[in-house]
PLY file of the C-alpha trace (Angstrom):
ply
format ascii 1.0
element vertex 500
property float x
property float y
property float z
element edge 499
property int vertex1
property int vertex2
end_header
81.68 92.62 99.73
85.51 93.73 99.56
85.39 94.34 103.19
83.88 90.76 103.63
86.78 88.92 101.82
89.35 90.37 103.02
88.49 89.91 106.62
87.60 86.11 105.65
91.13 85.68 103.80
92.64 87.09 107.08
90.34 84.17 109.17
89.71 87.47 111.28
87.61 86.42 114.21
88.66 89.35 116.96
88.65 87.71 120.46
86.27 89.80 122.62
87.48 91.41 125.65
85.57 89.19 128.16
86.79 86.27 126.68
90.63 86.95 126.54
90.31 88.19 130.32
88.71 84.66 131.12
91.59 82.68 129.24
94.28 84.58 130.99
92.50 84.28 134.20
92.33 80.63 133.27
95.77 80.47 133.12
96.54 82.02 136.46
94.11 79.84 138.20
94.64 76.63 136.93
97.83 76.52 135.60
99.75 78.75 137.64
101.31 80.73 135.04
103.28 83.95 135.64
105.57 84.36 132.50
108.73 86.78 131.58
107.84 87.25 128.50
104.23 87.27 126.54
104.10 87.15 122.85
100.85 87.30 120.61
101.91 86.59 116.95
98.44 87.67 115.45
97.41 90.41 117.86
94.46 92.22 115.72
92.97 94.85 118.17
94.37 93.82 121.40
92.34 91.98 123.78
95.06 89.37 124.88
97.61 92.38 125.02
95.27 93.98 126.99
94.34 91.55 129.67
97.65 90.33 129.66
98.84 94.03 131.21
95.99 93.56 133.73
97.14 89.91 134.62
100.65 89.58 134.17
101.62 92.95 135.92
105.41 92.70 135.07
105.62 90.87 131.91
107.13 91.90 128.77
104.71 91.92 126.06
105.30 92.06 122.23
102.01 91.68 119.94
102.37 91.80 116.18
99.76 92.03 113.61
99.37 92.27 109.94
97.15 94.75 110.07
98.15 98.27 109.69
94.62 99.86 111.67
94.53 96.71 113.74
97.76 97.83 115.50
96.86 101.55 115.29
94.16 100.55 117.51
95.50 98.06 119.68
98.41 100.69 120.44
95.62 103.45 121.22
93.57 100.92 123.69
96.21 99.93 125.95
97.76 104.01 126.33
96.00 104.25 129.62
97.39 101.58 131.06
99.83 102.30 134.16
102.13 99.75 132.87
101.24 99.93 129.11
105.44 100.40 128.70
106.08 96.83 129.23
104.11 96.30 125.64
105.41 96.88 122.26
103.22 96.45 119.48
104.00 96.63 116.09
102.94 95.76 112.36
104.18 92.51 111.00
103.11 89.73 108.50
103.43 86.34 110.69
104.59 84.42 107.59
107.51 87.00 106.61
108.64 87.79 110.44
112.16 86.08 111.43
110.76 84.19 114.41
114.42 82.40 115.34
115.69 85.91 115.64
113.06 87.83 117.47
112.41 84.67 119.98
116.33 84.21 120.47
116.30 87.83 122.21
114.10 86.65 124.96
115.37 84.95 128.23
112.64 83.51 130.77
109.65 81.35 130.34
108.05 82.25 127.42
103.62 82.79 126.96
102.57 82.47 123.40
98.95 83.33 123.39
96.38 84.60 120.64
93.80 83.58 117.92
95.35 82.49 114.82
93.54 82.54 111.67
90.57 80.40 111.47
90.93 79.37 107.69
92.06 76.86 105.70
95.12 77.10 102.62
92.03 75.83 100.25
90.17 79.06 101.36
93.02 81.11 100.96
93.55 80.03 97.54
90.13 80.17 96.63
90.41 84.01 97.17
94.04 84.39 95.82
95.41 85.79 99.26
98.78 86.31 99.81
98.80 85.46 102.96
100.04 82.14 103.15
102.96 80.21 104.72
105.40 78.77 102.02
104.83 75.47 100.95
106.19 72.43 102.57
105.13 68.85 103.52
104.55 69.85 107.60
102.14 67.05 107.42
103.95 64.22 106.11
101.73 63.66 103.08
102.77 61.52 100.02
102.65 61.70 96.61
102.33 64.96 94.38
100.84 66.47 97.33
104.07 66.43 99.32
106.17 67.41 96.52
103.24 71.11 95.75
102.23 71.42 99.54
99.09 71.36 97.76
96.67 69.44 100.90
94.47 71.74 102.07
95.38 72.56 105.91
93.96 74.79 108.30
96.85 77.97 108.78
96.00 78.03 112.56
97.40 74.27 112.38
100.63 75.38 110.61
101.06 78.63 113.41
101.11 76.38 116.09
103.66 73.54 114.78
105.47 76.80 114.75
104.44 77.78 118.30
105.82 74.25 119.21
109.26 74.86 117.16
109.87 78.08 119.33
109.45 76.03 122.84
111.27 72.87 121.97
114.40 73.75 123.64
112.83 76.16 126.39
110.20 76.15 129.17
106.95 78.05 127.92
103.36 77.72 127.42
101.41 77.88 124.26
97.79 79.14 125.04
96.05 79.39 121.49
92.06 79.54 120.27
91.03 77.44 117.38
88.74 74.63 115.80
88.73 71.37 118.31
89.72 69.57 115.20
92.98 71.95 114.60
94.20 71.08 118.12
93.66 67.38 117.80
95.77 67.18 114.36
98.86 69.27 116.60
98.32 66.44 119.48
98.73 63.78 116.72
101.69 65.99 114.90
103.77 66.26 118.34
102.74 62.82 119.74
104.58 61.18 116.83
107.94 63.12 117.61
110.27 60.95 120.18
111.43 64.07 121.94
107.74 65.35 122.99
107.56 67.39 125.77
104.50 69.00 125.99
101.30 68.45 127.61
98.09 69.62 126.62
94.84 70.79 127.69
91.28 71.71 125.89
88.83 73.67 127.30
85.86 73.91 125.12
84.41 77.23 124.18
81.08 78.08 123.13
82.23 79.53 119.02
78.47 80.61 118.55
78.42 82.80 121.50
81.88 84.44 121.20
82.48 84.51 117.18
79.18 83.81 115.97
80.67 80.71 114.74
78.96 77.30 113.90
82.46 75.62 114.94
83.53 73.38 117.79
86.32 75.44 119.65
88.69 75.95 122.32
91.38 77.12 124.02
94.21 74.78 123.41
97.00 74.83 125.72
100.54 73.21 125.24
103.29 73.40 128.26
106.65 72.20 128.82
105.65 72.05 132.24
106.31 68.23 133.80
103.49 65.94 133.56
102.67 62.67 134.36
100.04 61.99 131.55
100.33 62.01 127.92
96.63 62.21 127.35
94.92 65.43 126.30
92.54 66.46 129.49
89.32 67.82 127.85
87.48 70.57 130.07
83.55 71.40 130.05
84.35 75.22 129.76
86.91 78.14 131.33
85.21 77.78 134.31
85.91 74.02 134.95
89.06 72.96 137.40
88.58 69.40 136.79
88.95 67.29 133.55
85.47 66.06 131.86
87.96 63.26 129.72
90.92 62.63 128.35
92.19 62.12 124.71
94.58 60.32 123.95
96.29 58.15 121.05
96.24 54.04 121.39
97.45 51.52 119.17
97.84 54.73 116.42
94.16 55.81 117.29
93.27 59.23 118.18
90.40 58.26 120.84
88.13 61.23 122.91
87.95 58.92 125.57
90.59 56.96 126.88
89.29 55.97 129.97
86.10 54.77 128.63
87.95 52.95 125.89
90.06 50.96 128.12
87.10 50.19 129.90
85.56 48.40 126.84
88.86 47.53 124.85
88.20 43.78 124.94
85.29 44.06 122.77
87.52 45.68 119.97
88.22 42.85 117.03
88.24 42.01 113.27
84.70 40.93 112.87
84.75 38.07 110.46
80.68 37.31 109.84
79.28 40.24 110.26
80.70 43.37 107.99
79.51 46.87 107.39
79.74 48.61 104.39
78.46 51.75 103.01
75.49 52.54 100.54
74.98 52.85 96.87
77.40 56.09 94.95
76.31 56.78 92.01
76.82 60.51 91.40
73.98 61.66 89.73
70.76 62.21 92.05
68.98 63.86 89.45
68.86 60.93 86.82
69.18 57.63 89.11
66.73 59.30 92.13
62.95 59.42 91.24
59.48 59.71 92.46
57.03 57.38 92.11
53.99 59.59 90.15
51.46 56.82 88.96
50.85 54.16 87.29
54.38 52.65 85.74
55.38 56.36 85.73
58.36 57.93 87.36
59.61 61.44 87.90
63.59 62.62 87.91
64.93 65.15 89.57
64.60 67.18 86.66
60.98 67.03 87.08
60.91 64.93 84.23
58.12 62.22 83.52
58.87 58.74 82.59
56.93 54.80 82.30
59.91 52.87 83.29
59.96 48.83 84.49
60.10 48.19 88.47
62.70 45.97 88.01
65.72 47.75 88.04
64.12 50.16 91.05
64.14 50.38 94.92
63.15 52.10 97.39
65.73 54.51 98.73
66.06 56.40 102.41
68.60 58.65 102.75
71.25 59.84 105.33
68.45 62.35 106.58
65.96 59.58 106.90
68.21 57.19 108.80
69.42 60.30 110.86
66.22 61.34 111.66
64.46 57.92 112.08
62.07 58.07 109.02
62.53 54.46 108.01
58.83 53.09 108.09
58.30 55.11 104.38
60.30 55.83 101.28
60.24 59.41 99.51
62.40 57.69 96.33
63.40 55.02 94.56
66.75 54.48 93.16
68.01 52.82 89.93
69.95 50.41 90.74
71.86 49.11 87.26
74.35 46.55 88.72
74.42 43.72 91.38
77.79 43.69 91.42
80.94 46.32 91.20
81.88 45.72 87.28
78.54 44.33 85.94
77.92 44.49 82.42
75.15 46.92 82.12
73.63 46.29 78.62
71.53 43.35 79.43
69.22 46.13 80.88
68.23 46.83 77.10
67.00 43.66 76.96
65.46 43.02 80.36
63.83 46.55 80.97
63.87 48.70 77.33
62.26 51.42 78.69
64.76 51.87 81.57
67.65 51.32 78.79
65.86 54.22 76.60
65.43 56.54 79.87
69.33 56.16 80.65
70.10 56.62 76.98
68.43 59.68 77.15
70.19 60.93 79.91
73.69 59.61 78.79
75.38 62.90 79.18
74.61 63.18 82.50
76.13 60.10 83.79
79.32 60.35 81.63
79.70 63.99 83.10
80.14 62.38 86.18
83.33 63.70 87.82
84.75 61.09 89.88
87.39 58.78 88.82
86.09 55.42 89.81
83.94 55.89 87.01
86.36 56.10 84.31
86.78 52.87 81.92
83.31 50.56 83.87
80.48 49.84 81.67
78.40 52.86 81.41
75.92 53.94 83.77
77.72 51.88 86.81
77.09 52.22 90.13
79.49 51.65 93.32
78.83 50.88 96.71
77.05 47.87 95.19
76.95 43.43 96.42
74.87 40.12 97.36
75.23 42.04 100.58
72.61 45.04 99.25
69.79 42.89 98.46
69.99 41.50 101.60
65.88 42.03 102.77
66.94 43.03 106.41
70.03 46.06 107.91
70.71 47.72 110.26
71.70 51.10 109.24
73.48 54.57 111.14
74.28 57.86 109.16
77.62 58.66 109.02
76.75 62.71 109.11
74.62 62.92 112.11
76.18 63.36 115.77
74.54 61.07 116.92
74.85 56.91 117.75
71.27 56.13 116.21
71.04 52.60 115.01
67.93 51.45 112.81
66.44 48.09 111.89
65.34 48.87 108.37
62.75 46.14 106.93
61.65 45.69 103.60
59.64 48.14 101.84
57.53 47.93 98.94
58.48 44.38 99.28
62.10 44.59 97.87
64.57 45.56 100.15
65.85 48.76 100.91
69.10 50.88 99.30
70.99 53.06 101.39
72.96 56.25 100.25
76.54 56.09 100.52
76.51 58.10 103.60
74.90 55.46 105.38
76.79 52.57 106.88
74.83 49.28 107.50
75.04 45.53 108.20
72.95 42.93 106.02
70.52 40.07 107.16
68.36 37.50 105.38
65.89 36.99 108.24
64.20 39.52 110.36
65.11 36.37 113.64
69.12 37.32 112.61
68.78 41.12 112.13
67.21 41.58 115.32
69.39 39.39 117.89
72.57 41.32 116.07
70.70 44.69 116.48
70.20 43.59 119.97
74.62 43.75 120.18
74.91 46.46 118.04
72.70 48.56 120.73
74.06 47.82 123.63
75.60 49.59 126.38
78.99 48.04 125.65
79.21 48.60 122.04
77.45 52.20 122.37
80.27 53.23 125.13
82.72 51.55 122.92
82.11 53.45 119.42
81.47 56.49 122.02
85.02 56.63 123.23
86.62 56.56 119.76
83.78 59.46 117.70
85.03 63.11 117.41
81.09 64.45 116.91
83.04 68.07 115.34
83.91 65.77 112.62
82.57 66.16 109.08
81.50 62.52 108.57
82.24 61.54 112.59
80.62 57.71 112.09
82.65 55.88 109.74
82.99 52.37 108.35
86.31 52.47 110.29
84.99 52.73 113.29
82.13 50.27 113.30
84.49 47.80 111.91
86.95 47.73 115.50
84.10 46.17 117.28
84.15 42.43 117.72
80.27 41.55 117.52
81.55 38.05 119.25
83.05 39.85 122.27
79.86 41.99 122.59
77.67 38.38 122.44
80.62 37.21 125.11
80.26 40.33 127.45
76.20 39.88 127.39
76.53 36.35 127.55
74.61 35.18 124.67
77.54 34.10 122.65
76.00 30.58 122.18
73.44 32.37 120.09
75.56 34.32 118.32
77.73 31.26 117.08
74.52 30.06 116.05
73.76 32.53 113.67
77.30 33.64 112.62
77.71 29.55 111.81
74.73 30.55 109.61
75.92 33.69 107.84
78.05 33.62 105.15
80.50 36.32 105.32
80.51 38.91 102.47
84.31 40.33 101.50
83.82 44.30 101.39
84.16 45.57 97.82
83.77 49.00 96.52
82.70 51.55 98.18
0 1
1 2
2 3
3 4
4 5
5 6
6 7
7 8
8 9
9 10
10 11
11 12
12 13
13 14
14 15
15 16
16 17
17 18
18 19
19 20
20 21
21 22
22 23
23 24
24 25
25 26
26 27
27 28
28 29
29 30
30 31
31 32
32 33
33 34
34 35
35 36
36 37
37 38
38 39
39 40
40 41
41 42
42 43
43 44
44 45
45 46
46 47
47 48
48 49
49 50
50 51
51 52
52 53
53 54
54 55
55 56
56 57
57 58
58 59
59 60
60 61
61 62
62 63
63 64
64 65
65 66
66 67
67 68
68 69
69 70
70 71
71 72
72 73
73 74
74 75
75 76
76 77
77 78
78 79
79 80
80 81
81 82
82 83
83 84
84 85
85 86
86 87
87 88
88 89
89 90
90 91
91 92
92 93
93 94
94 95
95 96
96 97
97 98
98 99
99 100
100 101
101 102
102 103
103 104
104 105
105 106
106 107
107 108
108 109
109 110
110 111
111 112
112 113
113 114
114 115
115 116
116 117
117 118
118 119
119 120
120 121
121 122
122 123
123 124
124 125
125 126
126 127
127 128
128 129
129 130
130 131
131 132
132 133
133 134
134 135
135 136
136 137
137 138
138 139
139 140
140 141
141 142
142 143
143 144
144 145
145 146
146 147
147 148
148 149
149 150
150 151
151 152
152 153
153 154
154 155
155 156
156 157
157 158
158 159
159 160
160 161
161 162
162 163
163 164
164 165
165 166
166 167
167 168
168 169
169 170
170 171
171 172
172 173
173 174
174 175
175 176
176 177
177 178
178 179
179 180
180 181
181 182
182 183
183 184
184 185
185 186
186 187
187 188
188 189
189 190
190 191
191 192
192 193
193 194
194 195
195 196
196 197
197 198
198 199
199 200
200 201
201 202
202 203
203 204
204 205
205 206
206 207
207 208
208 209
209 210
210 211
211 212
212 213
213 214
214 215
215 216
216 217
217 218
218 219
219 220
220 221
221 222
222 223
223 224
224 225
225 226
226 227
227 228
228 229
229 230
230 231
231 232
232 233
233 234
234 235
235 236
236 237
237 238
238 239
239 240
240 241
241 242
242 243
243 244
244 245
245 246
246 247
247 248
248 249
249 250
250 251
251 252
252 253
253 254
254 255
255 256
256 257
257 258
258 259
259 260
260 261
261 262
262 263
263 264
264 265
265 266
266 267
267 268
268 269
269 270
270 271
271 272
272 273
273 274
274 275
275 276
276 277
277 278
278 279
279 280
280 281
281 282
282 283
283 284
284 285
285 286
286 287
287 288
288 289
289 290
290 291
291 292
292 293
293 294
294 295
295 296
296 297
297 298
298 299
299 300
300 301
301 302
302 303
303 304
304 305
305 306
306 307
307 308
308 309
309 310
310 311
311 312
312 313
313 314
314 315
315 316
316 317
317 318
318 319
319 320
320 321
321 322
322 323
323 324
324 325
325 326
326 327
327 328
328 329
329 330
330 331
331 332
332 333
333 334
334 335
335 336
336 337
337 338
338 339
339 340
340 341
341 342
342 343
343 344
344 345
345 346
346 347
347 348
348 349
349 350
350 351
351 352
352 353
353 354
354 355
355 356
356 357
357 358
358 359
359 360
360 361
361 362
362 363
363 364
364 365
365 366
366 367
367 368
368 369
369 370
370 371
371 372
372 373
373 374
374 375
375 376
376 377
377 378
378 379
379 380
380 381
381 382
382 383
383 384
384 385
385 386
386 387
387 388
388 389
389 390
390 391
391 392
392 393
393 394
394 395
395 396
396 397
397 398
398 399
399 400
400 401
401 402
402 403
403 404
404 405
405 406
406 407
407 408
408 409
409 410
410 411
411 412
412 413
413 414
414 415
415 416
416 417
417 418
418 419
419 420
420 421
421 422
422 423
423 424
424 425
425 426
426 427
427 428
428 429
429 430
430 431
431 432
432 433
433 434
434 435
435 436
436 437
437 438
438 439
439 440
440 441
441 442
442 443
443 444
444 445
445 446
446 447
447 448
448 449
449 450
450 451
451 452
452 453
453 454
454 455
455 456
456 457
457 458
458 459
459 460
460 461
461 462
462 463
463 464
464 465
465 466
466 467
467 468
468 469
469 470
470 471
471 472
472 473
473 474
474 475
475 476
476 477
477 478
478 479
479 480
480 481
481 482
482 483
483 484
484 485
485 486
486 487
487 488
488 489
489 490
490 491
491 492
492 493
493 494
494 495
495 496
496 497
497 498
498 499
């Protein structure tokens, strides 16, 4: 178990031999690179410094390492080597080393290669480790956060800001292996300083294979080198000499597909008639979610029994359900106590006793709930909650699945149906409206549209954010059928977001 921490609190994931000699070779072949000097901050056992001696025949290589048998070992692996002299290796803790000193000894262009840690602060300070950079606000956050460095950032992110300090004034590559997500926040970091001179490259690596890692990765790769671009070319694999895409920032948007973006652009909008909003939060599954069992009686997720009214309940489908296309059926219903953000919720004693007495009963629950929003609303509130929820038609997408996977959601049970707050959806009286507006929403255009803008590593990749840049009017426009859609959207009465 010791052993297991401490190589997690170290984000040790040793690069295998194959795959360092395929990043260096990489490197050769498609970006011609033949440097002075090599340097590998985070060394571990030596498989960069290693096929960098094989590579880079005349290069000066230092590799570093915090780890004491690490370096013992990396030192012993590369003792055969003909030209094993032109490598120093040595113990060091990255976050303690003078970097301005040590890089101000070398003359030439400059190869900073390795595999930083792959952990966040949050995990760091979860296990009390040490090793951690000093605080500071590297990410321009506000608030108390900026003043603690308290945001929870992943350390390879913070390395290579570092990485990017060193070259700023001198030519040099940066050739690194981490999370697709760490590289994009660095793009975003140096894209936003005037003096930005580097361009950048991602070849996508398969994490499972290499690291046994359920992580979108890559090898990112940063040069002074002149370009012409100041998109992000995205490649297929190591093997691949030609881009798949480019990344790139627009109007302050990171998009993963600029050229498919432009493409579509003119459909992007404020839509005024048609808004999407996200599901019902209410933070306490095991009280508000139940089973139908028979009769007027309901079971919690306690496994509780109780006779409650039907009045305050709906049927529920889930993030999972959406996701996965289960929308014909509902496992749950959910009690629903307000209609609108800030409802008084007493009237329920008086409308549906038996409901009032169930929620009573489970008062503790609901006031243990941890999130803020709660705090001073009647009790037992909900959020995520309008007109625009009892709407009897939607059209729904999880936010969590990687996937663009609309649904037309009717009715079930005869009231209409509540979505979890995962779930994004748009809101329809008539099953006529829902469907022309689903018809849109499904098209080529809009798909390739929200397609060029989704990250699919992303935790929730399909947010409200997203949805909302489309112009449903420029869609009806492009398809030519905007007659009908001024029809309808004369029709609709537009609902101002709230909430959640």
């Amino acid at each position: 178990m010791r052993k297991s921490a401490e190589k997690w609190q170290f984000g040790d994931f040793q690069t295998p031999d194959n795959l360092a000699r395929e990043v260096i070779q990489t490197l050769r072949r498609n970006h011609k690179i033949s440097p002075e000097f090599v340097i590998e901050p985070t060394c571990g056992k030596g498989a960069f410094i290693r096929a960098a001696l094989n590579e880079f025949k005349n290069s000066k290589i230092i590799g570093l390492d915090i780890n004491k048998e690490y370096v013992r070992e990396a030192r012993l692996s590369i003792s055969g080597y003909v030209n094993s002299g032109n490598a120093t290796i040595y113990e060091s803790n990255f976050f303690d080393t003078n970097w301005d000193d040590l890089i101000s000894k070398f003359s030439g262009y400059i190869l900073v290669i390795g595999n930083p840690p792959w952990v966040t602060s949050s995990d760091l300070s979860v296990l009390n480790s040490q090793n951690l950079p000093s605080k500071s606000n590297f990410q321009n956050r506000r608030g108390i956060e900026a003043i603690t460095g308290s945001g929870n950032f992943d350390i390879s992110e913070w390395m290579l800001l570092k990485y990017v300090e060193w070259l700023s004034k001198r030519e040099g590559t940066i050739a690194i292996l981490c999370k697709y997500s760490v590289a994009r926040k660095v793009i975003r970091q140096i894209g936003k300083k005037s003096d930005n001179k580097f361009s950048a490259q991602i070849y996508i690596i398969d994490a499972k294979s290499y690291f046994r890692a359920s992580v979108e990765a890559c090898l990112f790769v940063l040069s002074t080198d002149s370009y012409d671009n100041l998109d992000c070319k995205i490649y297929e694999d190591l093997k691949s000499r030609q881009a798949s895409y480019l990344i790139g920032e627009r109007n302050g948007l990171l998009l993963k597909d600029t050229v498919k973006f432009e493409k579509w652009k003119h459909l992007a909008g404020q839509e005024l008639r048609y808004i999407w909003h996200s599901g019902i939060k209410h933070d306490c599954s095991k009280v508000m979610e139940l089973e139908e069992a028979h009769d007027t009686f309901f079971i919690n997720g306690m496994g509780e029994k109780y006779p409650l009214e039907n009045s305050y309940l709906y049927p529920l489908l889930k993030s999972s359900d959406v996701g996965n296309g289960r929308i014909n059926d509902y496992r749950k219903l959910v009690l629903i106590t307000q209609k609108f953000i800030g409802d008084d919720t007493s009237i329920i004693q008086h409308e549906a006793p038996k409901t009032w007495e169930y929620l009573l009963k489970h008062d503790e629950h609901l006031k243990n709930r941890k999130s803020s929003i709660y705090k001073n609303k009647p009790p037992y509130s909900i959020f995520g909650i309008g007109s625009y929820s009892f709407k009897s038609w939607k059209i729904a997408i999880s936010g969590l699945y990687k996937q663009l996977r609309f649904c037309l959601i009717e009715p079930l049970g005869g009231k209409p149906v509540m979505l979890d707050d995962t779930v994004n959806f748009l809101s329809f009286d008539t099953e006529e409206e829902a469907r022309f507006i689903f018809g849109l929403v499904t098209s080529n255009p809009s798909l390739e549209f929200f397609d060029s803008m989704i990250f699919w590593d992303d935790k929730r990749p399909i947010t409200i954010d997203i949805l909302r840049r489309l112009s449903l009017k420029a869609v009806a426009e492009e398809l030519e059928v905007l007659d009908n859609y001024l029809q309808w959207a004369a029709e609709a009465v537009p609902v101002v977001a709230s909430g959640l």
